[in-house]
Legacy VTK file of the C-alpha trace (Angstrom):
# vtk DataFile Version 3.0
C-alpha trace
ASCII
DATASET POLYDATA
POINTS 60 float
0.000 0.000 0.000
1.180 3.519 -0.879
1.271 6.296 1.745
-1.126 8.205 -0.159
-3.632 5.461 0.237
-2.794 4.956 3.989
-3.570 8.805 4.706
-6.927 8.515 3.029
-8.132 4.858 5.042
-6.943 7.176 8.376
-9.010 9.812 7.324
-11.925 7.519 6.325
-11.666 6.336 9.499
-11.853 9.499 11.488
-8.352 10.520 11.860
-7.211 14.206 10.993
-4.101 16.349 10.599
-2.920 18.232 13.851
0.191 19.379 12.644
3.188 18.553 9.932
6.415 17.634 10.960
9.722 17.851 8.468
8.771 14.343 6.860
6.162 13.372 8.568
2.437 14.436 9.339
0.975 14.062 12.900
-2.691 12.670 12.897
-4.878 12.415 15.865
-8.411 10.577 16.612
-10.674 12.272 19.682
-11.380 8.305 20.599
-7.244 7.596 20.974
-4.998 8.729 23.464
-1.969 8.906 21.219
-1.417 10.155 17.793
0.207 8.200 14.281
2.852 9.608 12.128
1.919 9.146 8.164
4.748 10.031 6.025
4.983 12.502 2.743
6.652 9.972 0.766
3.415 9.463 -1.330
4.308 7.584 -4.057
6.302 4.910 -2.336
5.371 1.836 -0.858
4.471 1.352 3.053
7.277 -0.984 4.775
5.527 -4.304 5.563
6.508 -4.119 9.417
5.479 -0.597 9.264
2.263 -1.116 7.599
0.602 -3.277 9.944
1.683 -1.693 13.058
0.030 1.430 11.028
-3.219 -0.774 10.532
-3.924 -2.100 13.707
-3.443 1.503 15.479
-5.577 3.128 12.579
-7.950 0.355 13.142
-8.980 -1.613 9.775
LINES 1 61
60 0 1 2 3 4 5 6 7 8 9 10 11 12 13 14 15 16 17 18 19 20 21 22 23 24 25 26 27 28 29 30 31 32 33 34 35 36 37 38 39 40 41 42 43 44 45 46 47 48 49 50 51 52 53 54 55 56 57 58 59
């Protein structure tokens, strides 16, 4: 999966943009008590290891 793709599931799932970081963008949920980093490299490919860590805290 590509980042682009990850950003929109999180957002489709409730999370939004708090702030941006240098490479990075910070997204928070009002029903988590911790936020997820989703990266600006839009065109590549999610790490595997990465990507389901990512999944399980985004929550599909």
């Amino acid at each position: 999966m590509k980042w682009s793709e990850l950003r929109r599931k999180a957002e489709r799932k409730g999370w939004y943009l708090v702030r941006n970081g240098s490479n990075h963008d910070i997204y928070a949920h009002n029903d988590k008590d911790f936020q997820i980093q989703i990266g600006r490299h839009d065109s590549e490919e999610v790490k595997k290891g990465l990507f389901s860590k990512l999944k399980k805290q985004i929550g599909f």
